[in-house]
C-alpha positions in Angstrom: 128.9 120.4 -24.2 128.0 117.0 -25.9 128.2 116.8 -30.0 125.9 114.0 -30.4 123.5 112.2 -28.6 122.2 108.0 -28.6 118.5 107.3 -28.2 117.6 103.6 -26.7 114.6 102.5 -27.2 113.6 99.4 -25.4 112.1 96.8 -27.6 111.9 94.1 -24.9 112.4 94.2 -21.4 115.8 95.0 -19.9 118.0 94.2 -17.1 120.8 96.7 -16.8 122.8 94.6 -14.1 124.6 95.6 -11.4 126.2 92.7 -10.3 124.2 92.0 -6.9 120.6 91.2 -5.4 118.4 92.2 -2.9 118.1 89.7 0.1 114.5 88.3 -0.2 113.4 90.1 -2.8 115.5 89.7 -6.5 119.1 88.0 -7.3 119.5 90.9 -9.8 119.2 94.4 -9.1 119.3 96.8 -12.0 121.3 99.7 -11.4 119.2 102.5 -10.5 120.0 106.1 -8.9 119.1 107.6 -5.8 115.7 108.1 -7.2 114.8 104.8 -8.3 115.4 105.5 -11.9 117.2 103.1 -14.0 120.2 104.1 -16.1 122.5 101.8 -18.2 126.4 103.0 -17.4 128.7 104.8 -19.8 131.7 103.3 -19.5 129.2 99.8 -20.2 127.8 101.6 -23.7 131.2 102.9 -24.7 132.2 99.3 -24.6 129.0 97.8 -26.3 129.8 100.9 -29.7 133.3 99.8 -29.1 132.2 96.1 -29.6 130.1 96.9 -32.6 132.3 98.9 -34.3 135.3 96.4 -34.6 132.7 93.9 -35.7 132.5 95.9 -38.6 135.3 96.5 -39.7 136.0 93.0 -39.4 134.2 92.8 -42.5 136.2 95.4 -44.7 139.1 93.7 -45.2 140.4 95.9 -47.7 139.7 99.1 -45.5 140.3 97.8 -42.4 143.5 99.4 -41.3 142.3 102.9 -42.2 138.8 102.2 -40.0 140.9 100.8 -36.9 142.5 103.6 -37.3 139.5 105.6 -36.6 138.3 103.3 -34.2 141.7 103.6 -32.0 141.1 107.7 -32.5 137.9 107.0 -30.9 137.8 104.8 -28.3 141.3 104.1 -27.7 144.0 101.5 -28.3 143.6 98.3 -26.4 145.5 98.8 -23.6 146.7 102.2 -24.0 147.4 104.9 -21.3 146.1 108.0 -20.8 147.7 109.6 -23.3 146.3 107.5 -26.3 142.8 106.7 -24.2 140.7 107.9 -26.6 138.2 111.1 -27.9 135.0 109.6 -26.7 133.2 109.9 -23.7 130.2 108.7 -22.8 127.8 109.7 -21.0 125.0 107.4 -19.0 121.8 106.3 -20.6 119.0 107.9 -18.9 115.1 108.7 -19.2 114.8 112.5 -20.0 116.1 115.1 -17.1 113.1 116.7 -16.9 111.4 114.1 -15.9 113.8 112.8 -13.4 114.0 116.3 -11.8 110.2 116.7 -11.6 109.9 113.4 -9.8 113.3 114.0 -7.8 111.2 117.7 -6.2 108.4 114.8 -5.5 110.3 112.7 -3.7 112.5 115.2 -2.0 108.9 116.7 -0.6 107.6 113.7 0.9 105.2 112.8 -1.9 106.6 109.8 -3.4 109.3 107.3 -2.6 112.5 106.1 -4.3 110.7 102.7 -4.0 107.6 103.7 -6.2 109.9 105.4 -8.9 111.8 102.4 -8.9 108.5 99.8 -9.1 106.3 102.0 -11.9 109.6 101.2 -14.4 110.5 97.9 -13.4 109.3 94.6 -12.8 110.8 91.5 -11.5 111.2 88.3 -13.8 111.5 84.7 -12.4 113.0 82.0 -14.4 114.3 78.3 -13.5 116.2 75.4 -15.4 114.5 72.0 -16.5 115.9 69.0 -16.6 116.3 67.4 -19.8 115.3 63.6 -18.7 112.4 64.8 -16.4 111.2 67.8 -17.8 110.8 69.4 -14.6 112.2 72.0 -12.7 115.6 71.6 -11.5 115.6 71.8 -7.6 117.0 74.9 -6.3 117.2 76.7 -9.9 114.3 79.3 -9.6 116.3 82.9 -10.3 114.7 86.2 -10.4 115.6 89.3 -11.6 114.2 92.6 -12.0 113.7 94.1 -15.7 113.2 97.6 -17.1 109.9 97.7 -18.9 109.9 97.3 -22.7 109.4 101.1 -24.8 111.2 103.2 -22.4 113.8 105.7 -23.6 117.2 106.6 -22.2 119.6 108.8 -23.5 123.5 109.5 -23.3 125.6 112.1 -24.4 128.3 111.8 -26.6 131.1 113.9 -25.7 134.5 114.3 -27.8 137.7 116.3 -26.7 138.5 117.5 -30.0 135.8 118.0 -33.3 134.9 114.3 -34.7 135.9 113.7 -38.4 133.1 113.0 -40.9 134.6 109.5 -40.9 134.2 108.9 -36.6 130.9 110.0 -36.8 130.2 107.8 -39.8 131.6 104.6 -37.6 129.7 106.0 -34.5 126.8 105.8 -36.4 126.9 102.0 -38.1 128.2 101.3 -34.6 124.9 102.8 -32.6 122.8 101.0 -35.6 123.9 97.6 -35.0 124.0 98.0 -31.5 120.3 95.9 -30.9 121.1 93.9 -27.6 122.6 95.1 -24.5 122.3 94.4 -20.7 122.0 91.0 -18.6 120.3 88.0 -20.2 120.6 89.8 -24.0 121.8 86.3 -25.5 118.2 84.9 -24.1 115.6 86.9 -24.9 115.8 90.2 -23.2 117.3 93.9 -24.0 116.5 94.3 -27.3 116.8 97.5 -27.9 116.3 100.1 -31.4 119.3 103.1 -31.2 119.7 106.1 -32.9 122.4 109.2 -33.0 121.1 112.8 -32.7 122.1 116.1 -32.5 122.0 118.2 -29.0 118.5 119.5 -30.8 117.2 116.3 -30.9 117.5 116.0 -34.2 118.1 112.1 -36.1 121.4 112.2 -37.2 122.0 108.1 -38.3 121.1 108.9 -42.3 123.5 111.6 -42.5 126.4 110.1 -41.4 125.8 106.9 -42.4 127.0 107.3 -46.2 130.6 106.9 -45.6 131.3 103.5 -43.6 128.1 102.5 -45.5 129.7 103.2 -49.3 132.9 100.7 -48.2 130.1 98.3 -46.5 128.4 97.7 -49.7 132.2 97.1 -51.7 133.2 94.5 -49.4 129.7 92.5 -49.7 130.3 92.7 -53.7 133.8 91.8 -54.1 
């Protein structure tokens, strides 16, 4: 049963990539389900935390042994093996399950399409490159790609083999806070994004764990 829970809030529009494009229609597919819903990848999120989280403690250098530490607990050592992989899992991010299972008895009935699901969330962007002498487009440059529409909310769970110390749910949480960009094209404009940890309940979670990581944050910046 999941401990604690991330909500993603997209600020902007998104593009959870998949890698490939539809013939025709878009070079970048998002990564969707067999409904047409789109969902950002666990294993891709547990990297993004993972990512944030050493940031961090890349900034306590008096500390930053002990918070590897709990970062290795976490997530794992890089490189490691199976037996030193890690706490953590992470579920995928995904719009509510109620809503997906309504629409999925919808579709499954002959009433809607995996195609509409898919179209009422998403949109498709096009973009192409200039050139710098001419100021006009470069020949052969136009891209598109399709994008999740801005203030949608996905969810994953946050499941941990053994109980989380006060200090790995303080790192999740600084982690999940500065976590503000994820998915394709996040260094130009898009995926912006607003996360925050919960309980199973629902309920926010970010200002009581906080303290801890927060505490040795504020000594490094002073010394």
């Amino acid at each position: 049963m999941p401990k604690l829970q991330i909500k993603i809030q997209l600020l902007s529009d998104t593009t959870f990539g998949r890698g490939d494009g539809v013939a025709g229609l878009v070079d970048q597919e998002v990564e969707h389900d067999a409904y047409g819903f789109p969902y950002l990848r666990g294993r891709t999120l547990k990297g993004l935390l993972r990512e944030e989280c050493e940031n961090l403690i890349a900034v306590l250098p008096s500390y930053q042994s002990n918070w590897l530490g709990v970062a290795y607990k976490l997530f794992g050592e890089p490189g490691s093996e199976l037996s030193s992989k890690g706490i953590l899992y992470v579920g995928d991010a995904c719009l509510p399950q109620d809503l997906r299972a309504a629409v999925a008895k919808q579709i499954d009935a002959g009433y809607l399409t995996k195609t509409d699901i898919l179209s009422s969330l998403t949109t498709i962007r096009r973009q192409t490159s200039i050139e710098a002498e001419s100021g006009v487009p470069d020949k052969g440059s136009l891209r598109s790609a399709r994008v999740v529409v801005r203030e949608l909310e996905l969810s994953a769970n946050l499941d941990f083999e053994q109980e989380p110390t006060d200090a790995m749910k303080s790192l999740i949480t600084v982690g999940t806070l500065a976590l503000r960009h994820l998915g394709s094209g996040r260094h130009r404009g898009r995926g912006h994004v607003r996360c925050t940890l919960h309980d199973v309940d629902g309920n926010d979670m970010t200002s009581k764990h906080i303290e801890m990581f927060g505490t040795e944050l504020k000594s490094a910046e002073g010394a």
